[in-house]
C-alpha positions in Angstrom: 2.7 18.6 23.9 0.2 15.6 24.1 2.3 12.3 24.2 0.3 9.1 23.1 0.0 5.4 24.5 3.3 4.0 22.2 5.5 7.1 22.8 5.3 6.2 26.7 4.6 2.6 26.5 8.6 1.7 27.9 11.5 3.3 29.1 13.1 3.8 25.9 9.9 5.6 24.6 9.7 7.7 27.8 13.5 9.0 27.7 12.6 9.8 24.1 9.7 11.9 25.1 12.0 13.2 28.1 14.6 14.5 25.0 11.9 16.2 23.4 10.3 17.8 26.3 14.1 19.2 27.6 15.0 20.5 23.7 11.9 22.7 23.6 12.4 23.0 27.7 16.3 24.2 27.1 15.8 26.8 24.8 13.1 28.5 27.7 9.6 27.5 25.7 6.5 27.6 28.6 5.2 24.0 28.2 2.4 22.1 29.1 2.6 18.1 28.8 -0.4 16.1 28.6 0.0 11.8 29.1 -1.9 8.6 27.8 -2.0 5.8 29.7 0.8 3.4 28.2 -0.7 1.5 25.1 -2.9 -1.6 26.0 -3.1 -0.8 29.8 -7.1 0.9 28.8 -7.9 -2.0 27.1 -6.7 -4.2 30.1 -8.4 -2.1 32.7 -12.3 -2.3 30.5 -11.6 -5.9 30.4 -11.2 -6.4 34.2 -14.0 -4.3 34.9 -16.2 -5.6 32.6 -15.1 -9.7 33.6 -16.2 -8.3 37.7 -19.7 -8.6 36.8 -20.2 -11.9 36.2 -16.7 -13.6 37.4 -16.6 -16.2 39.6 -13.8 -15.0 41.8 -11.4 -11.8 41.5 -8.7 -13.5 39.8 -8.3 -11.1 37.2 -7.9 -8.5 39.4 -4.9 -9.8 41.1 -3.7 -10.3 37.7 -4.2 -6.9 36.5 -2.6 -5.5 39.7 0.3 -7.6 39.7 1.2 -6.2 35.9 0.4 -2.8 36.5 2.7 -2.4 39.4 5.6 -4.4 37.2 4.7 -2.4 34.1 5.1 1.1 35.8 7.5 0.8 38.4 10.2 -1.0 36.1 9.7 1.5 34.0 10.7 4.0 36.6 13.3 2.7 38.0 15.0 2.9 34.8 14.0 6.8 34.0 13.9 7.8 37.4 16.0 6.4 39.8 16.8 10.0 42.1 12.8 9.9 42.3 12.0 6.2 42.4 10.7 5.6 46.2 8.6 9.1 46.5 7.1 8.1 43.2 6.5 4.4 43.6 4.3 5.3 46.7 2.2 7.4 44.3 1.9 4.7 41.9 1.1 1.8 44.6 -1.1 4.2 46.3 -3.0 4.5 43.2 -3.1 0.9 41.9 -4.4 -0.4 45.6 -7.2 2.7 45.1 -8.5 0.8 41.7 -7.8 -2.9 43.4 -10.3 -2.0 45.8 -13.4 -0.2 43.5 -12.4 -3.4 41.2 -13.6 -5.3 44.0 -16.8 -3.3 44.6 -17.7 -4.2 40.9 -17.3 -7.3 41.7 -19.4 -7.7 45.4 -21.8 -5.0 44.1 -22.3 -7.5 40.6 -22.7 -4.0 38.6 -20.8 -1.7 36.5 -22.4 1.6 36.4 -21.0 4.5 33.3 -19.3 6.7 35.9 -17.4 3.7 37.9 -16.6 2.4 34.7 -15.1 5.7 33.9 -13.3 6.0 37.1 -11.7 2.6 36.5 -10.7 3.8 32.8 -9.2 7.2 33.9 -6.5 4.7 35.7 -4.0 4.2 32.8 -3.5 8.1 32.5 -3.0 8.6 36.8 -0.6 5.8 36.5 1.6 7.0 34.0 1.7 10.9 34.4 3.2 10.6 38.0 6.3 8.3 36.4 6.4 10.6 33.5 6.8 13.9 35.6 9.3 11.8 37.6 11.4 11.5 34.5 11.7 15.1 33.6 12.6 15.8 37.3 15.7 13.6 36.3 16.6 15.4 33.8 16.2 18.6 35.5 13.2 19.9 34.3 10.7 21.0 37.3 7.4 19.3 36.9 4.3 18.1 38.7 1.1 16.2 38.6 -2.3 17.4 37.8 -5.0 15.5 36.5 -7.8 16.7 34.1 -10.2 17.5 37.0 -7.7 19.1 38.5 -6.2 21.3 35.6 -9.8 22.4 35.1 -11.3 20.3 32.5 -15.0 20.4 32.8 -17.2 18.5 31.0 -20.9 17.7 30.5 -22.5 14.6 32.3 -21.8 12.0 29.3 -19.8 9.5 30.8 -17.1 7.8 28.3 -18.1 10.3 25.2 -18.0 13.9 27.3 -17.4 17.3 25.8 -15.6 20.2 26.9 -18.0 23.1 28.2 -16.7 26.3 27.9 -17.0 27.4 31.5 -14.2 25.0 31.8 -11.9 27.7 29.7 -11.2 29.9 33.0 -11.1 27.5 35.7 -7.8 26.1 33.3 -6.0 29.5 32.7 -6.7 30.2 36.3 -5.0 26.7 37.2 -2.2 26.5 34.8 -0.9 29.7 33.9 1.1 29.9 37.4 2.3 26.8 36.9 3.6 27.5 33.7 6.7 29.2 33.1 8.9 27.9 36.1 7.5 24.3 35.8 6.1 21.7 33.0 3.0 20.5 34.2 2.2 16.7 33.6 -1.5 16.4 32.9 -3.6 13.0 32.4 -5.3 13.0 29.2 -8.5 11.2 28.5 -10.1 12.6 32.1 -12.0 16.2 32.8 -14.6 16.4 35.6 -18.5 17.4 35.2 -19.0 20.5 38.0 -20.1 18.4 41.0 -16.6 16.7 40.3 -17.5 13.6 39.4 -14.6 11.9 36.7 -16.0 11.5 33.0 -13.8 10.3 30.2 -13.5 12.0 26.7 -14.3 9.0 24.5 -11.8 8.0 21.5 -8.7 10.2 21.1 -9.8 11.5 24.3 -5.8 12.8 25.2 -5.8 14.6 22.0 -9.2 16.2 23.1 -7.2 17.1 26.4 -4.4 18.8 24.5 -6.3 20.6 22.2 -8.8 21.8 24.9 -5.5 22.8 27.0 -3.8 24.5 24.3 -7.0 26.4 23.5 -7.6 27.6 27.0 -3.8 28.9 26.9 -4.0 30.5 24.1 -0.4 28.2 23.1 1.4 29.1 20.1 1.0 25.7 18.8 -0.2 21.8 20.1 2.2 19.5 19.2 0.5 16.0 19.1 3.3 13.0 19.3 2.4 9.6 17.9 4.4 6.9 16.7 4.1 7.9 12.7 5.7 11.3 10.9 2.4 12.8 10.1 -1.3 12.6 8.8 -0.7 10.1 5.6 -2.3 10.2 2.0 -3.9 7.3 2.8 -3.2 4.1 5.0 0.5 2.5 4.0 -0.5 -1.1 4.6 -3.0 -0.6 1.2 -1.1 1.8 -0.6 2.3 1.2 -0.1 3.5 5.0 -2.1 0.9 6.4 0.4 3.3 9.9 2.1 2.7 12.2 4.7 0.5 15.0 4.3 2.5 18.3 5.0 -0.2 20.5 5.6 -3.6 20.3 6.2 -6.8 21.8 7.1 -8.9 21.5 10.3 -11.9 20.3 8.0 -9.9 18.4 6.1 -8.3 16.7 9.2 -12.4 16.2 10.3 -13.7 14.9 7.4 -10.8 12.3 7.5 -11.9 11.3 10.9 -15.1 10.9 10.3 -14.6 8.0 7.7 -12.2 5.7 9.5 -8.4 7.5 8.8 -6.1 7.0 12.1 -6.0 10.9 12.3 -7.1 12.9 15.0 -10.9 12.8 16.3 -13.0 15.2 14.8 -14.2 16.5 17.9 -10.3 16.8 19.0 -9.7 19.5 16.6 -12.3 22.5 17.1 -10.9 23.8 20.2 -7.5 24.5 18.0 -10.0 25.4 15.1 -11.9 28.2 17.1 -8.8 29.6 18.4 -7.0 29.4 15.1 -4.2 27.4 17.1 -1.9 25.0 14.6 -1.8 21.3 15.4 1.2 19.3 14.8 1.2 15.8 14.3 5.1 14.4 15.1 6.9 11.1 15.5 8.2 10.7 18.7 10.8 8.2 17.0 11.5 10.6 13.9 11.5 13.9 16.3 13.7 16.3 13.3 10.7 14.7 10.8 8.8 18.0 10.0 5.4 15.6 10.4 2.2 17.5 9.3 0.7 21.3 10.4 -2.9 21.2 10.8 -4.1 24.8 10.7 -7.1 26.9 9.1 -5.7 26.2 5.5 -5.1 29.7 4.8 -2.1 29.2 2.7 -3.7 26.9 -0.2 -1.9 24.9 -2.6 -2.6 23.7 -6.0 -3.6 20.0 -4.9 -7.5 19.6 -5.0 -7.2 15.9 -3.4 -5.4 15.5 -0.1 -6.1 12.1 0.2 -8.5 8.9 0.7 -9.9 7.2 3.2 -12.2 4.3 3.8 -14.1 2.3 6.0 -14.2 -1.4 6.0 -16.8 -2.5 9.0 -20.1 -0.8 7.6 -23.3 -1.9 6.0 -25.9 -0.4 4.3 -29.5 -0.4 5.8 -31.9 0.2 2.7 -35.7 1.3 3.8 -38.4 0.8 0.9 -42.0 1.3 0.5 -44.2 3.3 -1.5 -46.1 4.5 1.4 -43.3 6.5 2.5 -44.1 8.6 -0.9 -45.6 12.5 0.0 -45.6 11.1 3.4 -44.3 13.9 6.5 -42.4 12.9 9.1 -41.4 9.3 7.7 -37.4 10.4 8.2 -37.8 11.8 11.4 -39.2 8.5 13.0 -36.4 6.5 11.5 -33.4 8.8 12.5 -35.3 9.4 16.3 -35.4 5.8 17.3 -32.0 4.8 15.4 -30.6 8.1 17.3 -32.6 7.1 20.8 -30.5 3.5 20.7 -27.2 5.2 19.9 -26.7 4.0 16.3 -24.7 6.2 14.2 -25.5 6.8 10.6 -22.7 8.0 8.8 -24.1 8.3 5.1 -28.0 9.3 4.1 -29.3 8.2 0.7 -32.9 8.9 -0.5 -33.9 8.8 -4.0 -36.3 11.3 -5.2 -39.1 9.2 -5.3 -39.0 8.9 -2.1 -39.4 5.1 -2.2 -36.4 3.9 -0.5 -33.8 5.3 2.0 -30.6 3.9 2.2 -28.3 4.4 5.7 -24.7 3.8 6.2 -24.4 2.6 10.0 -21.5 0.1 11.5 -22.7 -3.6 10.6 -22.1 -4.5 14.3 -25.3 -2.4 14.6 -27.5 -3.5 11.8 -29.3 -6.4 13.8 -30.4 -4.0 16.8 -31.2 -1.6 13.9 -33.9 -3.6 12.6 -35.2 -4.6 15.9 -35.4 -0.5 16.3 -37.0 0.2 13.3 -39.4 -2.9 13.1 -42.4 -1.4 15.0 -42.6 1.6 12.1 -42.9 -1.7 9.2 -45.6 -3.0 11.7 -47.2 0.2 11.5 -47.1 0.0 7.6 -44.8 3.6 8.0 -42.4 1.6 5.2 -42.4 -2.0 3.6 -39.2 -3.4 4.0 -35.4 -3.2 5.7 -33.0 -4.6 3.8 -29.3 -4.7 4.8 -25.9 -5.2 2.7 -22.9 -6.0 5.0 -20.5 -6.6 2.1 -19.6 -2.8 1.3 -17.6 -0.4 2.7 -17.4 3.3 2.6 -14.8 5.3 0.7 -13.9 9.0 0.8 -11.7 11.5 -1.1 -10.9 14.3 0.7 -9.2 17.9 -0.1 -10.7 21.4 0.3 -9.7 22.2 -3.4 -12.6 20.6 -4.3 -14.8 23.3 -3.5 -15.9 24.9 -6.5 -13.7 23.2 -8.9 -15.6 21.7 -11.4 -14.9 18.0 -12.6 -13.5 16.2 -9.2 -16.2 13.8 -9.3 -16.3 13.3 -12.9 -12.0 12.2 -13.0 -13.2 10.1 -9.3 -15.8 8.0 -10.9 -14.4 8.1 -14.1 -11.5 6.2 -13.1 -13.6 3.7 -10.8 -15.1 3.2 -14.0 -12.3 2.3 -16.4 -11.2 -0.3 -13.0 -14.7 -1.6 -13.5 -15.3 -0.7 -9.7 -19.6 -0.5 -9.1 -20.3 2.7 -7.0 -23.6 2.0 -5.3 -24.1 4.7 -3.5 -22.6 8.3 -3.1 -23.1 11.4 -1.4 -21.2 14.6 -1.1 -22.0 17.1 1.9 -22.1 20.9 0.9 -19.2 21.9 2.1 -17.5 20.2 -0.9 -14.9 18.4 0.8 -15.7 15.1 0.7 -16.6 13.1 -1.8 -17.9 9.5 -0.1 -19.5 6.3 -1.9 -20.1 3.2 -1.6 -18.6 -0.2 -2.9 -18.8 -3.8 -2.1 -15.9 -4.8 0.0 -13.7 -6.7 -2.1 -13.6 -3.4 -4.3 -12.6 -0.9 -1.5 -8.8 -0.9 -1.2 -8.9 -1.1 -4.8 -10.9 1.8 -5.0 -8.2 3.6 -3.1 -5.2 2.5 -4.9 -7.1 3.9 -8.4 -7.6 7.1 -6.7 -4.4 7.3 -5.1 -2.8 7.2 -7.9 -5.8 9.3 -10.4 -5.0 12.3 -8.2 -1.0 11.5 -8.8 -1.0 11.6 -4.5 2.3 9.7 -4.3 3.7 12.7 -5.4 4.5 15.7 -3.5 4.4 18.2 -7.0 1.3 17.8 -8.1 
C-alpha cells in the first residue's frame, strides 16, 4: 500500500490511513506500506534549497525548520501519543540533520543534483517515522526503513532515477523477514545508486517505490491510495459527467500519463506490468469505493474509448526548408541537440515532402529550443523555426481501438460537426492513442465533444 502526500497531510488523514492499514492488517494480510512526504512540504523544501544560493541571510531556513517541526510533531501527538517522545527525537534528529546541509548550501553558495536530492528525500524521512508510530498505536508492529535501506537501487540520475534490476534481490532479501510479523514503513520517492549515495525517483516517484516494492515481492496486488476513487474518464473540472474508470490497462494507464492525465507515471507502472501484478487506485476518504484495477487488460470489454486527455502548456515547433528534402541525417541533428539540452518532444509531425517538421515540446521550452537548434539554420541544414504557443495537445485513449476500423473517422468527425480545426495528429502503432492538435481555446471543447461521441458518461456502453 503506497499512501500519497493528502492522505497523510494531517491527523485525520493519517488515522484514516491507520484504519485501512489495521482492516487489511486484522484479517492477517503480509503488508508492506510505502509514505510521501505530507503534501506541500517537497515543494517547501526545493524552495529553501534553491533561495540558499543566492540569499542574503538563512532566514528561510529557520522558517522552514520552525514549520516542519510544528507540522509533524502536532501531528503526532495526536496519532501517537504512547510513542510521542521516542519518535519526536527521530523527527528533531532528522530536521536539525537538513538545518545544517541547508546551511552548507548556503556558505558553500552551490546546489549540486545529489544535495539537492538529499534535501528533497526530507519530506518522506519525516513523515514515515510518525506514520509507523501511528500503527504502533493501534497495535500493529511496524518500523522504519528508507528506500536505500529497503534495497532500492537506482542508476546515477539524480531527481529522474530508475530502478536497476540488481536492486530486485537486495529488496526480497531485506523485506521478506520483515514481513509477516511486522508492516514495514518505507519512504517513497528515495532508492540509493550502489556506492549509496540518495537519488530521487522524479514525478510520482512514491508510486514508482510501490510498484518497484510490490514487484520485488511478488505482492498479490499494489494498492495506490490518493485522495480521488479512481482513474477518471477525463478531468471533472472540464467535464463535469466525467466517472471513474473501473478497469484499465497498464498501456492504457501509460498512454494517459504521457499526455497530462493526473494518473500514475508511466514509468510507475512497468514494474507491476512485467510481473503481471494489479494496481489499484483507491480513495483514502472513500475506502469501500471499489476505485479502479489496473492490470494487463486481459478481460476486455466492449468500450473502444476509455477516455480523453489533454495537455494545455505545449507549443508546436514547426522546422521548414526545402533543403531538408532527400537530405540524410537532417532529424537526427534536430532530435540530438533538442535531446542533449533535455527538451522533451512529445508529438513528431513530418509531411512527406519532407519540407517541414513539426514538434510538440512544453512551451516553457520553446525559447531554449531555438537557441539549440539555431546553429543547424546557420548551417543552411533547414530555413526556418516557427513556433505556435496557442495549442494544446489532446488524446483519446482505449485499447479497443486496435484494429477496429473507424475510431478516427467518428473522432474527427465529430470535431468536425463542432467546427474544432485539427492541425495536427498522430497515432503511434500500437493503436492506442489517438493524439492531435488544436489551438487552445478549442481544447476542453474538444474533450467535452468526445466525451460525450464515445457516450463515456455512461458505464453501458
Amino acid at each position: 500500500m503506497k499512501f500519497g502526500g493528502t492522505s497523510v497531510q494531517n491527523a485525520e488523514s493519517v488515522r484514516r490511513a491507520v484504519d485501512i492499514v489495521y482492516n487489511r492488517y486484522s484479517r492477517q494480510d503480509h503488508l508492506a506500506v510505502v509514505i510521501s512526504a505530507r503534501r506541500g512540504v517537497t515543494d517547501r523544501l526545493i524552495a529553501c534549497a534553491e533561495s540558499m544560493i543566492t540569499s542574503r541571510d538563512a532566514d528561510e531556513v529557520a522558517d522552514l525548520v520552525t514549520y516542519l517541526t510544528e507540522a509533524h510533531l502536532n501531528t503526532l501527538k495526536e496519532v501517537a501519543p504512547d510513542f510521542y517522545q521516542e519518535t519526536c527525537e527521530i523527527i528533531i534528529r532528522r530536521i536539525e540533520n537538513l538545518r545544517d546541509f541547508l546551511h552548507a548550501v548556503y556558505h558553500l553558495r552551490e546546489l549540486t543534483v545529489r544535495s539537492r536530492d538529499y534535501i528533497t528525500s526530507f519530506g518522506e524521512r519525516l513523515n514515515a517515522p510518525l506514520i509507523s508510530a501511528a500503527l504502533r498505536q493501534r497495535g500493529i508492529p511496524s518500523m522504519v526503513l528508507d528506500g536505500c535501506e529497503a534495497g532500492i537501487l537506482t542508476t546515477e540520475n539524480h531527481g529522474d532515477a530508475i530502478a536497476l534490476p540488481a536492486g530486485e534481490a537486495r529488496i526480497k532479501s531485506r523485506l521478506e523477514p520483515v514481513i509477516g510479523h511486522s508492516v514495514p514503513v518505507i519512504t517513497g520517492f528515495m532508492g540509493c545508486t550502489e556506492k549509496g549515495v540518495v537519488t530521487t525517483l522524479g514525478r510520482s516517484g512514491s508510486d514508482y517505490s510501490a510498484t518497484i516494492i510490490g514487484a520485488a515481492l511478488n505482492a498479490d496486488e499494489i494498492w495506490i491510495w490518493t485522495d480521488v476513487d479512481g482513474i477518471m474518464t477525463t478531468d471533472p473540472r472540464m467535464v463535469p459527467e466525467a466517472r471513474v474508470i473501473p478497469r484499465i490497462s497498464y498501456i492504457e494507464v501509460m498512454e494517459l500519463s504521457y499526455f497530462g492525465a493526473k494518473v500514475m507515471h508511466s514509468r510507475s507502472i512497468e514494474p507491476a506490468m512485467q510481473k503481471g501484478i494489479p494496481v489499484l487506485v483507491k480513495n483514502t476518504n472513500n475506502p469501500d469505493y471499489p476505485g479502479t484495477v489496473i492490470d494487463g487488460g486481459e478481460k476486455k470489454d466492449s468500450r473502444v474509448v476509455k477516455a480523453i486527455t489533454y495537455i494545455d502548456r505545449v507549443a508546436a515547433l514547426t522546422i521548414t526548408g526545402a533543403q531538408m528534402v532527400g537530405r540524410p541525417g537532417v532529424a537526427r541533428h534536430i532530435f540530438s541537440l533538442l535531446a542533449e539540452h533535455q527538451i522533451n518532444v512529445m508529438m513528431i509531425s513530418q509531411g512527406s515532402s519532407e519540407a517541414n517538421i513539426t514538434l510538440i515540446i512544453e512551451a516553457n521550452q520553446v525559447e531554449t529550443a531555438k537557441t539549440v537548434l539555431f546553429p543547424l539554420k546557420e548551417r543552411c541544414v533547414f530555413r526556418d523555426i516557427t513556433a505556435n504557443e496557442d495549442v494544446c495537445a489532446v488524446a483519446v485513449v482505449g485499447s479497443g481501438m486496435a484494429g477496429m476500423a473507424g475510431t478516427a473517422g467518428r473522432t474527427f468527425s465529430a470535431l468536425g460537426k463542432a467546427e474544432i480545426n485539427v492541425m495536427m495528429i498522430t497515432q503511434g502503432s500500437s493503436e492506442v492513442n489517438i493524439s492531435f492538435i488544436v489551438s487552445q481555446q478549442d481544447g476542453p471543447r474538444a474533450v467535452k465533444v468526445l466525451h460525450d461521441e464515445f457516450n463515456l458518461m455512461n458505464e453501458e456502453v
